[in-house]
Backbone bond lengths (Angstrom), bond angles and torsions (degrees), N, CA, C in turn:
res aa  C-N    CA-C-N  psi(-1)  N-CA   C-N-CA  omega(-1)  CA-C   N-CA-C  phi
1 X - - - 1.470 - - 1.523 109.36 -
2 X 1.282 124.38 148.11 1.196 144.69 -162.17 1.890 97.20 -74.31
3 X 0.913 110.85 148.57 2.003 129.29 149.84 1.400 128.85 -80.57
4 X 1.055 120.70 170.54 1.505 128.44 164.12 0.999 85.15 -111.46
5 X 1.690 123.64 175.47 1.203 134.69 135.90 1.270 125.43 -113.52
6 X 1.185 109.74 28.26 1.460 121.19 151.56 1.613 114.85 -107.14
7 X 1.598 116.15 131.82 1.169 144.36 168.13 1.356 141.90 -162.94
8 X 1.266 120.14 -161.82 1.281 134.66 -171.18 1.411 111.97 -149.77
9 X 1.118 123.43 161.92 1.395 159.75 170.49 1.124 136.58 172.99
10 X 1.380 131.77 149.78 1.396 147.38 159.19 1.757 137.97 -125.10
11 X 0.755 103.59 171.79 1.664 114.93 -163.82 1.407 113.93 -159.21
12 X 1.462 104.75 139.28 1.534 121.09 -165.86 2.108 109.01 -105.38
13 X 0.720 147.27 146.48 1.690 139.67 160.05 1.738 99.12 -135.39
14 X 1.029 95.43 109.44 1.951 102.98 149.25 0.983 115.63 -48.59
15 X 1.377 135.86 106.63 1.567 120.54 173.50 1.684 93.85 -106.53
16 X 1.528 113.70 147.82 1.630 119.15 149.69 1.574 103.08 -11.64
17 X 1.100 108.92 -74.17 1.991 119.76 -174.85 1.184 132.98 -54.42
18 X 1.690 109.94 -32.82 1.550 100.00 -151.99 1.441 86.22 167.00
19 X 1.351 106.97 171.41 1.769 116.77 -177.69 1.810 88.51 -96.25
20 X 1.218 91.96 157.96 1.427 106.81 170.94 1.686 100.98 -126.21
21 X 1.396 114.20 112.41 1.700 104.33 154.71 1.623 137.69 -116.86
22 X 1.228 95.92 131.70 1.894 103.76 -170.64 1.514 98.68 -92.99
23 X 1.239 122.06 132.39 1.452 143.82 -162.12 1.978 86.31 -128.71
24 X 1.391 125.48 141.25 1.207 143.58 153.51 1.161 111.38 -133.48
25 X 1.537 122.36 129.59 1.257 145.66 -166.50 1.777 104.21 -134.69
26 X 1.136 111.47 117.52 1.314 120.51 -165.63 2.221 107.90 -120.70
27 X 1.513 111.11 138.03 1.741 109.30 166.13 1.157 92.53 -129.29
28 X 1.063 93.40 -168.94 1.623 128.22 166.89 1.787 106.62 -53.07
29 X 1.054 107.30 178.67 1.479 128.45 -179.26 1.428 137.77 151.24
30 X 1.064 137.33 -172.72 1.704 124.03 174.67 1.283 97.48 -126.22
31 X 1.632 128.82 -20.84 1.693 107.28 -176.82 1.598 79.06 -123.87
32 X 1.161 101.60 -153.89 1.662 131.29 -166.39 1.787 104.60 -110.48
33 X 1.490 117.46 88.29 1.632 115.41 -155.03 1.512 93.07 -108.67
34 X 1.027 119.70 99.04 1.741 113.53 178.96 1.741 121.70 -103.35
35 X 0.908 101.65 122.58 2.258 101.52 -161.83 2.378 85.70 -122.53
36 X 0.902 97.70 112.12 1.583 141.05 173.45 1.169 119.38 -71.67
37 X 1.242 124.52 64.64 1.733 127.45 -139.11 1.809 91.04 -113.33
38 X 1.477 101.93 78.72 1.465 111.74 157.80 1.555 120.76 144.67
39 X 1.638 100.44 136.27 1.793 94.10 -174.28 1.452 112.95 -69.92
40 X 0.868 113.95 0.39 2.230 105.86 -169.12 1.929 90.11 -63.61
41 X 1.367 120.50 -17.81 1.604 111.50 -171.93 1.619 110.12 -79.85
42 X 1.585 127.60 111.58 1.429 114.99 177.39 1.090 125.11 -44.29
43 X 1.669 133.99 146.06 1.028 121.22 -159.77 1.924 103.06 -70.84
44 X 1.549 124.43 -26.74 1.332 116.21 -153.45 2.017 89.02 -98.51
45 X 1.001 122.77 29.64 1.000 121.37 -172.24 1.664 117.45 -133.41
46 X 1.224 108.78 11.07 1.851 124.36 -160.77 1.559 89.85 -104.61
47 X 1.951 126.89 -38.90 1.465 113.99 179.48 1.535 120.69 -45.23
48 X 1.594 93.35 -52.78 1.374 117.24 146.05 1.341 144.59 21.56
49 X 1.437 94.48 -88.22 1.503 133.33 -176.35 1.767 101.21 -95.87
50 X 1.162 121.87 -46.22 1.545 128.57 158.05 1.532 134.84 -32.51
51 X 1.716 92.69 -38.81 1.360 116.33 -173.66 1.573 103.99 -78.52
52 X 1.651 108.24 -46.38 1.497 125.86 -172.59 1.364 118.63 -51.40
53 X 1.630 105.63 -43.76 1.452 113.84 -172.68 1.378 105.04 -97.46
54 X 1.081 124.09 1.19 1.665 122.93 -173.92 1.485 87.85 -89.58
55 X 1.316 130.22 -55.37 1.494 125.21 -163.97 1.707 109.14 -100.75
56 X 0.979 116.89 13.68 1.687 109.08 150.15 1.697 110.20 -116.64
57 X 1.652 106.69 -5.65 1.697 90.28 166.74 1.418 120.72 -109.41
58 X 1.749 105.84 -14.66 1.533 103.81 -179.09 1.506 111.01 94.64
59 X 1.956 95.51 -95.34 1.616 112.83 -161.71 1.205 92.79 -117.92
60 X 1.635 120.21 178.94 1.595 136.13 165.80 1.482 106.15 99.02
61 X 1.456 107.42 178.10 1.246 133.38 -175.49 1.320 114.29 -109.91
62 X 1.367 100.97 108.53 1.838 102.95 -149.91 1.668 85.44 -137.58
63 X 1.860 88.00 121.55 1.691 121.04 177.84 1.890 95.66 -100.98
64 X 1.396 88.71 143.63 1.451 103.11 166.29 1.337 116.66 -136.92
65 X 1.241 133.34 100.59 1.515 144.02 177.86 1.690 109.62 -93.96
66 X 1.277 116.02 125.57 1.318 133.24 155.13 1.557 119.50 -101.65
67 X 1.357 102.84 129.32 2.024 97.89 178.39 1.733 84.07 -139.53
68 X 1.525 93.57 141.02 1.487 107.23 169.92 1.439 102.66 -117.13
69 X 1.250 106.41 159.73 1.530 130.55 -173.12 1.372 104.74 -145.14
70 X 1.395 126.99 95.86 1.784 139.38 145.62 1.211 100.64 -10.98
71 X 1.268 107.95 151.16 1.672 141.69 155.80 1.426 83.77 -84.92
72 X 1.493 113.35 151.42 1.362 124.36 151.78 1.073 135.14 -36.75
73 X 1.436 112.75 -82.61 1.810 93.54 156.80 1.219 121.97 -26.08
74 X 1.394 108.60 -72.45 1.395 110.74 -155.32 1.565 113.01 -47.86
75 X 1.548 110.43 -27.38 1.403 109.33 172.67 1.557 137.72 -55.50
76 X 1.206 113.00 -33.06 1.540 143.07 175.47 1.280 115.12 -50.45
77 X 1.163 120.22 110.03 1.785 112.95 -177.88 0.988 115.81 -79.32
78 X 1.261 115.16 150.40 1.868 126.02 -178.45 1.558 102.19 -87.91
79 X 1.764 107.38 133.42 1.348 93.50 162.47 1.395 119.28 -90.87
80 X 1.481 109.95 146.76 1.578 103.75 173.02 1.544 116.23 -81.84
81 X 1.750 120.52 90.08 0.990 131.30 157.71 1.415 139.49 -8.35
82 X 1.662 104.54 -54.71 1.551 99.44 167.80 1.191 110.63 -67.91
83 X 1.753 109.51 -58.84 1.661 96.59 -159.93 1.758 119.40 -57.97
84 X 1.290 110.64 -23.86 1.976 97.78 163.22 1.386 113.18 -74.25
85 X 1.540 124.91 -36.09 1.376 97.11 145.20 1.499 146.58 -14.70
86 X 1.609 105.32 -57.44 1.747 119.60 -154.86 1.763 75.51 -92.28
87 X 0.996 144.66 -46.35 1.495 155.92 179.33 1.265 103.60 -23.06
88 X 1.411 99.24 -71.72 1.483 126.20 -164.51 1.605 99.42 -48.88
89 X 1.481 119.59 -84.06 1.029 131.61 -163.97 1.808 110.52 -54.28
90 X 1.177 125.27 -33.82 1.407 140.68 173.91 1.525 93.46 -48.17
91 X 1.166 102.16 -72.73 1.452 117.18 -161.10 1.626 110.83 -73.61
92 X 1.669 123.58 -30.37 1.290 103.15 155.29 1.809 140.79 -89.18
93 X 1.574 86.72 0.38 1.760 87.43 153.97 1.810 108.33 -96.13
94 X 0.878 121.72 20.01 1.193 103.81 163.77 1.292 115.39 -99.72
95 X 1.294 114.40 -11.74 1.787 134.90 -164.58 1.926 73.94 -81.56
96 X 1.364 100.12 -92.57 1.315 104.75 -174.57 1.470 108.78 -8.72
97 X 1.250 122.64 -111.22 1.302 131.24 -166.64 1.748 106.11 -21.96
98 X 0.914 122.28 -54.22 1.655 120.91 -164.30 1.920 100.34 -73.79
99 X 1.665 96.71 -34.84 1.615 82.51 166.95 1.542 109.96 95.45
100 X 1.938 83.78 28.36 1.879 109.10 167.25 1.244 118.06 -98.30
101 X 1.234 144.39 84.08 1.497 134.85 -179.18 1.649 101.06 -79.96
102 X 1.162 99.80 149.24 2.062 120.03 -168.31 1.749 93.16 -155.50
103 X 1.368 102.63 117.66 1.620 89.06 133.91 1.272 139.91 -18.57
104 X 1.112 130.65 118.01 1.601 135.76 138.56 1.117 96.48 23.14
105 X 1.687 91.04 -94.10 2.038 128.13 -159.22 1.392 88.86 -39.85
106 X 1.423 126.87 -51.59 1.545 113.65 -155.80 1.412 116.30 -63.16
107 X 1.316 104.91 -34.93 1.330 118.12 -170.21 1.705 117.37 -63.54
108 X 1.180 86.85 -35.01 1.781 111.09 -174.43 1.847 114.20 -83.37
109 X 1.274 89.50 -30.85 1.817 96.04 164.56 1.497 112.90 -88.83
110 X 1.536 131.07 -5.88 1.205 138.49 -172.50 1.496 93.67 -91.45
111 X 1.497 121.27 -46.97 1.443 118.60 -168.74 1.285 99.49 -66.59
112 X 1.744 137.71 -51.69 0.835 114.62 -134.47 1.530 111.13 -97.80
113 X 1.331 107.61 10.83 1.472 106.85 156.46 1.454 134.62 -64.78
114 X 1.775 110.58 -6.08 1.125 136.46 -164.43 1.863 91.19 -69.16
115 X 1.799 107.58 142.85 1.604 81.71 176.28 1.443 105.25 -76.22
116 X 1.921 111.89 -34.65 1.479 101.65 -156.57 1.484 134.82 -62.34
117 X 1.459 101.86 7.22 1.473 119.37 -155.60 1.702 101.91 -79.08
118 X 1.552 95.72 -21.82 1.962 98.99 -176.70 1.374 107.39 -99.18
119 X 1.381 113.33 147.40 1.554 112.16 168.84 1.778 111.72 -117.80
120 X 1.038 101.78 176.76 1.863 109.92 -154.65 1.017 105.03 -17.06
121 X 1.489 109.79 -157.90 1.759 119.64 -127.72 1.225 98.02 115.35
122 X 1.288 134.18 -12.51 1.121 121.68 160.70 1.216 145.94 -157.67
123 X 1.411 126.65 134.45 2.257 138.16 -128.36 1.851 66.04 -87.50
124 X 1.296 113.70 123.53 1.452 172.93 101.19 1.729 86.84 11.70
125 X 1.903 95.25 -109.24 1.163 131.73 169.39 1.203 117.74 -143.74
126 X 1.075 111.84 -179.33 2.215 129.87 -157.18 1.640 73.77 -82.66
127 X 1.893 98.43 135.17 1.529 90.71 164.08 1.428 100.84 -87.03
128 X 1.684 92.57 -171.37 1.853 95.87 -163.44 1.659 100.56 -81.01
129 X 1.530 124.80 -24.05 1.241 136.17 170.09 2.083 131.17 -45.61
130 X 1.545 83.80 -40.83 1.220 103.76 153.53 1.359 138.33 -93.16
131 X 1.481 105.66 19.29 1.878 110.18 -160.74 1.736 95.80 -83.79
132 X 1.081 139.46 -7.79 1.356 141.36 164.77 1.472 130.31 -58.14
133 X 1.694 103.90 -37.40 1.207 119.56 164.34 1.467 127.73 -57.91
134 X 1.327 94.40 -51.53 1.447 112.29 170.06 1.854 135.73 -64.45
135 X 1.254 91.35 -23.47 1.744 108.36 163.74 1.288 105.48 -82.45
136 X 1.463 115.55 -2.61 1.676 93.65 -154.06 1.841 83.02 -118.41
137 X 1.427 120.60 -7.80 1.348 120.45 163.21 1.151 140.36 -86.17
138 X 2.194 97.84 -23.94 1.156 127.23 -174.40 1.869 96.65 -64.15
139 X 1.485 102.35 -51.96 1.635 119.19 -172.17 1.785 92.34 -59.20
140 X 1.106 125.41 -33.37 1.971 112.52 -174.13 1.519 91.63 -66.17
141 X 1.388 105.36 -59.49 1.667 91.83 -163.51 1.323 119.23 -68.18
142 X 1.382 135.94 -4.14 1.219 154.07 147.13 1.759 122.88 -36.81
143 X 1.745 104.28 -64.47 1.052 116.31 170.03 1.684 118.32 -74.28
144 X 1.576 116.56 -17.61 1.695 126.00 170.83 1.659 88.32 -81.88
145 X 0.821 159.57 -47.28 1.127 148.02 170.39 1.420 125.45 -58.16
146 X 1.489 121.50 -37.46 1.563 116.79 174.43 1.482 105.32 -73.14
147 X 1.356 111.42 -35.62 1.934 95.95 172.90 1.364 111.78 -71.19
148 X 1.135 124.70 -31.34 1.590 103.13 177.55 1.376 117.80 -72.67
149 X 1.219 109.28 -15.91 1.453 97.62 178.76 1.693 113.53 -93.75
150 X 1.475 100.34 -11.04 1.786 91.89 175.43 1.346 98.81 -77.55
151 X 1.454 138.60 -29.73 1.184 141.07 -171.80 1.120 97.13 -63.51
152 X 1.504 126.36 -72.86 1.805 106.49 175.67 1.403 138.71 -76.59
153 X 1.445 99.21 21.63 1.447 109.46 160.71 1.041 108.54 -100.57
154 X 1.187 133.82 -11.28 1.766 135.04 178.32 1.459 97.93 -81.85
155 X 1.282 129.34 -35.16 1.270 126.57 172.01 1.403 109.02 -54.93
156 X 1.191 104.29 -59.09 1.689 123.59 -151.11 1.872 90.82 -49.23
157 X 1.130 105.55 -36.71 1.572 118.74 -153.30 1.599 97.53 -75.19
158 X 1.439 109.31 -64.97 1.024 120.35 -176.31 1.910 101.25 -36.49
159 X 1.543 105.06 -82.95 1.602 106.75 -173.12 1.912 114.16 -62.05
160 X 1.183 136.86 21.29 1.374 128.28 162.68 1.525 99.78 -110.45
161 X 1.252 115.34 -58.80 1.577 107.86 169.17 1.677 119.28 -20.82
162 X 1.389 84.79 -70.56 1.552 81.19 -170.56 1.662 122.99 -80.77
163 X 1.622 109.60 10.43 1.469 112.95 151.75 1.444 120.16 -79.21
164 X 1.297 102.12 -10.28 2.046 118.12 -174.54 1.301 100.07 -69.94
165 X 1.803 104.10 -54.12 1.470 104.63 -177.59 1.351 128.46 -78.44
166 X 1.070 117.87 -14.99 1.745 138.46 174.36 1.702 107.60 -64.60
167 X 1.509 103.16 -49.78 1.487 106.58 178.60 2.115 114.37 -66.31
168 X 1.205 96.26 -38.10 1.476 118.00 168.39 1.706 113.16 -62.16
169 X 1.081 115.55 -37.93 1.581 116.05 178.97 1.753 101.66 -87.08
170 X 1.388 137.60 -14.74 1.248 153.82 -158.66 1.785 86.90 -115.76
171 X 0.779 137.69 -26.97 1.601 131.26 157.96 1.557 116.66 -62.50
172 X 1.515 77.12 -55.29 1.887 80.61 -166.20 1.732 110.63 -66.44
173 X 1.600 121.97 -13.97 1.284 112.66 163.02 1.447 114.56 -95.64
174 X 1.864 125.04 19.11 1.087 113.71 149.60 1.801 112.59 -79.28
175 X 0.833 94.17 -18.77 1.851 90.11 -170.10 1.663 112.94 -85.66
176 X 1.564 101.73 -10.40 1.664 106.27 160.71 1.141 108.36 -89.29
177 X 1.099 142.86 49.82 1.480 161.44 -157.57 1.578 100.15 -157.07
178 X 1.588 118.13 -74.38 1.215 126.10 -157.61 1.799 115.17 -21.34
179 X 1.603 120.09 -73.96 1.304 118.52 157.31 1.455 135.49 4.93
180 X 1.781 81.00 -81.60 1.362 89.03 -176.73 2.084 106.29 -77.99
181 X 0.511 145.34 33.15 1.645 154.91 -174.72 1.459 112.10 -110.94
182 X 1.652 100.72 -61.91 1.598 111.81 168.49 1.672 106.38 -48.65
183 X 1.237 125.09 -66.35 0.836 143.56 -171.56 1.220 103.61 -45.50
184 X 1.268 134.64 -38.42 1.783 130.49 -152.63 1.449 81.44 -85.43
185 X 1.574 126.38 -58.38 1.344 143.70 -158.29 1.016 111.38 -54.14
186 X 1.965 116.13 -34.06 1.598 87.09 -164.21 1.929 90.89 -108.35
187 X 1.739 107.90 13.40 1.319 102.41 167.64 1.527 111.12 -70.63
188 X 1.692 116.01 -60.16 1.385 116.09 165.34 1.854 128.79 -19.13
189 X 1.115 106.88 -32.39 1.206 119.64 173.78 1.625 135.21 -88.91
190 X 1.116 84.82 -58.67 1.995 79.61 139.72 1.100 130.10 -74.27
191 X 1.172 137.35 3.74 1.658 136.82 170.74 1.468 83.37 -83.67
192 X 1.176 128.88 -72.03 1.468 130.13 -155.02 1.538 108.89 -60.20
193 X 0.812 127.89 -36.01 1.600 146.40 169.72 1.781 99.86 -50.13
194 X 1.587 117.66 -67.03 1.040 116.18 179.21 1.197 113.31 -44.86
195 X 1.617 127.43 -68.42 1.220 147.50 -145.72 1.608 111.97 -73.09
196 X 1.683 101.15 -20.61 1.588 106.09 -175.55 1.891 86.90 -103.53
197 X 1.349 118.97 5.72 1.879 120.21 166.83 1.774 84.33 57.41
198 X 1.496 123.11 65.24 1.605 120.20 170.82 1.447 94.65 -100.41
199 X 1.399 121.17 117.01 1.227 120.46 158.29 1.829 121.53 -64.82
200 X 1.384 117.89 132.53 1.506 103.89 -172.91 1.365 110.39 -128.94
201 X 1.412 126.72 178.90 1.588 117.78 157.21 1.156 107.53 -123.67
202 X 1.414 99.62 128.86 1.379 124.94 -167.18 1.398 106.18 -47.12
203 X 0.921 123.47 -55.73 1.212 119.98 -152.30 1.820 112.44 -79.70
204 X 1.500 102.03 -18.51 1.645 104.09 163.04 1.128 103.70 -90.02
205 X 1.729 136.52 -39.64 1.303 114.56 159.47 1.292 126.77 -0.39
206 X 1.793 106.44 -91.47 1.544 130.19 142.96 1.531 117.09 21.16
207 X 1.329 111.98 -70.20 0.980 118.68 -158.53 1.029 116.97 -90.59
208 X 1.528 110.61 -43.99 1.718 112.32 157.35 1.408 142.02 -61.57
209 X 1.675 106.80 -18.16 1.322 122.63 150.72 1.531 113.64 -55.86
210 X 1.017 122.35 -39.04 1.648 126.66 -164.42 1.522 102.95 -72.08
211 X 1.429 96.83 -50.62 1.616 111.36 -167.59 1.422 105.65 -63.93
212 X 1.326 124.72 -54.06 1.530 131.28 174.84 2.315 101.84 -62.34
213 X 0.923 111.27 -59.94 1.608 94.20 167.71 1.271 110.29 -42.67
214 X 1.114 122.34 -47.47 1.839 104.37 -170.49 0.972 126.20 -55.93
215 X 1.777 110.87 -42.15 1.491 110.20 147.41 1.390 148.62 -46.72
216 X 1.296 109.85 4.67 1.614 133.64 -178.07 1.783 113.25 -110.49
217 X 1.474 94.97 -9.69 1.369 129.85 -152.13 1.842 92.47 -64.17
218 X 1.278 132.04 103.32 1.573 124.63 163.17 1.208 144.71 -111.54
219 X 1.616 95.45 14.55 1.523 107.74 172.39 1.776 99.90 -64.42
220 X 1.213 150.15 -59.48 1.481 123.42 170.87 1.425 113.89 -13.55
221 X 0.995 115.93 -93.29 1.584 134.90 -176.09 1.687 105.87 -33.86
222 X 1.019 132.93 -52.07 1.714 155.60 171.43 1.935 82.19 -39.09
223 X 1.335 103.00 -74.64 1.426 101.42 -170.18 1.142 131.22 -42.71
224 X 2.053 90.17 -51.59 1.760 85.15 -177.48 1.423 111.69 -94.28
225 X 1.206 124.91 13.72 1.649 102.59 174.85 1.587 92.87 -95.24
226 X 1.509 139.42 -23.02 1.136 132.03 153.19 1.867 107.38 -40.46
227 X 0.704 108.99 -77.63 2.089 103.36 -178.69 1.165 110.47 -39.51
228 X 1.840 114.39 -54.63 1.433 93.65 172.58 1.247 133.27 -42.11
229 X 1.680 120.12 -57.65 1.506 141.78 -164.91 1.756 94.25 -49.09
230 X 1.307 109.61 -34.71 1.342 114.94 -161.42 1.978 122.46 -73.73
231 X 2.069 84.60 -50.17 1.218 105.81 149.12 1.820 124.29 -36.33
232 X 1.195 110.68 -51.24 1.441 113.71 175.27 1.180 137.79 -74.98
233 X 1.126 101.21 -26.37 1.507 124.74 154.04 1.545 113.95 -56.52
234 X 1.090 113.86 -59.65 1.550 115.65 -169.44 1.968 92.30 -68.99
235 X 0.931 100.50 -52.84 1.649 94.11 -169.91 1.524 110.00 -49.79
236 X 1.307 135.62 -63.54 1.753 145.79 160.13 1.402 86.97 -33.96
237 X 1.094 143.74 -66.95 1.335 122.80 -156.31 1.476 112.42 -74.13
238 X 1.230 123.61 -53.22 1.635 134.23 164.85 0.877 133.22 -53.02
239 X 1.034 128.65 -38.48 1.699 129.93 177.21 1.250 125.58 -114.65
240 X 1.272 149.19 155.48 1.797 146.19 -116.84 1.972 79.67 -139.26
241 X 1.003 136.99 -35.79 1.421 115.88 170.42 1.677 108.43 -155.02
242 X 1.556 90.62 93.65 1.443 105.17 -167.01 1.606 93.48 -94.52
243 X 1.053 157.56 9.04 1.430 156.07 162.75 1.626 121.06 -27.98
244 X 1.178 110.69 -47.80 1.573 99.17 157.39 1.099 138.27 -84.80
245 X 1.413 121.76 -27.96 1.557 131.29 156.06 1.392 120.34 -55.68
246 X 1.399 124.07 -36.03 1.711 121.59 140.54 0.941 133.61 -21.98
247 X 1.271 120.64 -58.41 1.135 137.00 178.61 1.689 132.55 -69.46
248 X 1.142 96.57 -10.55 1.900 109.63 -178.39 1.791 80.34 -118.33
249 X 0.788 156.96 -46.95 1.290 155.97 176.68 1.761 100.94 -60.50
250 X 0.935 117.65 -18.40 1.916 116.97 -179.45 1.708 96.71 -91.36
251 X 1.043 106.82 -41.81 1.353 112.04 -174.67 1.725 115.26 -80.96
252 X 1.371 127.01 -19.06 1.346 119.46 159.76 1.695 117.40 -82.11
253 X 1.182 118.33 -32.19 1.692 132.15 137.90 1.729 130.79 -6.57
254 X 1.681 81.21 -51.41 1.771 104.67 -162.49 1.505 99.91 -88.76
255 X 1.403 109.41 -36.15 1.697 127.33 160.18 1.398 125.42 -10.20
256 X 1.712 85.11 -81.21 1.590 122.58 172.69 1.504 105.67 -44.56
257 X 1.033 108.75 -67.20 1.062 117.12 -172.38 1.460 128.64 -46.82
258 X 1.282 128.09 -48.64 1.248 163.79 -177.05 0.923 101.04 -48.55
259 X 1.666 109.81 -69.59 1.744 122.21 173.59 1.279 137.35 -65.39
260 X 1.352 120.63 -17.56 1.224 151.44 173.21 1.838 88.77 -76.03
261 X 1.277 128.32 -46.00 1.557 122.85 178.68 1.109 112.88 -62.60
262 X 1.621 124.00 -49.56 0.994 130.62 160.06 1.417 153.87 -11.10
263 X 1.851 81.24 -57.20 1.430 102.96 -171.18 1.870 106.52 -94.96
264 X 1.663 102.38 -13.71 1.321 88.32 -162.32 1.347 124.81 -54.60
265 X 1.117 121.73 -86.01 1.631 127.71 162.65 1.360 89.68 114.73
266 X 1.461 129.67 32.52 1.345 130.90 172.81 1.573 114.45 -129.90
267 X 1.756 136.44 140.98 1.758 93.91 -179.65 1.030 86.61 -97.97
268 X 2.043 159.59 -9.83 1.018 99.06 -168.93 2.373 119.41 -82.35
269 X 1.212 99.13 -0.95 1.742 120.03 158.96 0.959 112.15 -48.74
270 X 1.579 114.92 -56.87 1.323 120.43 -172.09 2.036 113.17 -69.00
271 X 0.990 122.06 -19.49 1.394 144.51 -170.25 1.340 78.54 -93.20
272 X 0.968 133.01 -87.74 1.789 128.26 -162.05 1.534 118.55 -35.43
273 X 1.723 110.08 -38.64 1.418 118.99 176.17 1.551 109.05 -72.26
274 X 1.360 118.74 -27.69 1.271 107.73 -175.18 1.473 111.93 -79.96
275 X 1.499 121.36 -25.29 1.375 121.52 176.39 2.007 100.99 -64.16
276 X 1.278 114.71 -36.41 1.521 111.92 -139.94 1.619 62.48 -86.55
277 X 1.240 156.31 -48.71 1.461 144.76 -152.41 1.651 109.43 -57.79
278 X 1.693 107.16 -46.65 1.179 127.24 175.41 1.826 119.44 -49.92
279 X 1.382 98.22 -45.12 1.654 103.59 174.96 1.321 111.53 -75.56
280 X 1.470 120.45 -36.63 1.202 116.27 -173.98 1.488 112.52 -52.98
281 X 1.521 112.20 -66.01 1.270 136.82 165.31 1.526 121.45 -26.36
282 X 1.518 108.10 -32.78 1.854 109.09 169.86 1.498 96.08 -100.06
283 X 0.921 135.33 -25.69 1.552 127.19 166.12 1.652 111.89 -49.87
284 X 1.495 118.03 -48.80 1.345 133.04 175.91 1.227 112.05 -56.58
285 X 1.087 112.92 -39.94 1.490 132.53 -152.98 2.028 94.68 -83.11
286 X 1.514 101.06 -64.08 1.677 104.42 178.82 2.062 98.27 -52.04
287 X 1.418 110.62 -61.32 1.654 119.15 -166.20 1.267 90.39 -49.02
288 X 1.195 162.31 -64.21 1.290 119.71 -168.57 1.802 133.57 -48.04
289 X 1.171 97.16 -23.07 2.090 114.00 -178.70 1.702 99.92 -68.63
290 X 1.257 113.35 -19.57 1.463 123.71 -178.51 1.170 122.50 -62.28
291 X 1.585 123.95 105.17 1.819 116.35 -178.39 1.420 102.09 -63.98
């Protein structure tokens, strides 16, 4: 069964510190476009992770967000002890000398507005100790991501299919037409014949009627947009990410079609091509979402 390439997934890691969560957000696309949206990933460890999602997604435009969230503790900043130490004393001989006396307390609530005085509070990056966790979340949101996308590839399938066959049932009431078409065409022509009083001989008439119908002639086209429709069929059904082969197969489709407008010289034909143009066109429109 076919994919979307639009989805979602996520993934959880326990770290010592704090939860770590990997979010994948997946569109459309023609190559494999991956944007890495956060430092918590080590830098020698992103080929990695690059490699992972390139060959379980293929194609699309594929976001990867990491957000960490502290444990409590772990959230709490440490003060650095000495340096309000070295603070303190800096700053109360400077009182001294200038001939500022302050409280203690004041002095000590003055430093600690300082930012540099606290240390972390905050995950850096994944250490390398914990990098197990993180493959093993990267792979959840991996697998939350391949079901959503079979889910909207089961869609996808469902509504292009049955625009395949819609355009195919919208053929077959061009050819309950055909008859009467010839017929209108080669009436038009003897009206005009009469009306301009052209004397003719029948029997080259005949022949030039035939020759000019053949050119009106759309059983070709009848055939091959039948092979195509068929072609596409077998491909959606056969192959696990037929999305670009769709697509050159939509476009020999659109062909048929085109010319078959062309040729009609009838409107209610011509009305039929514009519906079958219309399906094609949301068929095109879904086949690109197609891995």
């Amino acid at each position: 069964m076919i994919k979307s390439m639009t989805g979602y997934g996520k993934g959880v890691a326990e770290l010592s510190t704090g939860r770590l969560t990997l979010e994948i957000r997946t569109l459309n696309g023609k190559n494999c476009d991956i944007n890495i949206k956060s430092s918590l990933l080590p830098k020698d460890r992103e080929l990695e992770v690059r490699k992972t999602l390139s060959d379980a997604l293929q194609r699309g435009t594929v976001d990867l967000l990491l957000t960490f969230e502290p444990k409590a503790g772990a959230q709490a900043r440490q003060i650095d002890a000495d340096l309000v130490e070295n603070y303190f004393r800096q700053i109360h001989a400077i009182g001294c000398k200038v001939g500022i006396a302050m409280p203690k307390e004041e002095y000590l609530q003055s430093i600690l507005r300082f930012p540099d005085v606290f240390e972390g509070g905050k995950q850096e990056t994944v250490p390398e100790d914990e990098w197990p966790a993180v493959q093993a979340a990267l792979g959840e949101a991996l697998a939350a991501l391949d079901a959503f996308r079979s889910r909207e590839g089961a869609a996808l399938y469902a509504d292009v299919t049955a625009r395949v066959a819609k355009i195919l049932a919208l053929y077959d009431e061009v050819e309950s037409h055909e008859a009467e078409r010839l017929e209108a065409v080669r009436g038009r022509i003897l009206k005009a014949a009469e009306e301009l009083q052209v004397k003719m001989d029948p029997e080259r008439f005949e022949q030039e009627m035939i020759f000019y119908l053949e050119k009106l002639d759309i059983n070709e086209e009848k055939v091959r947009l039948r092979q195509h429709c068929k072609y596409f069929m077998d491909t959606i059904d056969g192959e696990p990410c037929p999305g670009r082969k769709l697509g050159f197969i939509i476009q020999e489709m659109g062909r048929e079609i085109n010319t078959t407008g062309s040729k009609a010289n009838h409107a209610e034909i011509q009305k039929l091509v514009v519906r079958m143009k219309d399906e094609l066109e949301k068929i095109r429109e879904q086949s690109m979402n197609i891995l």
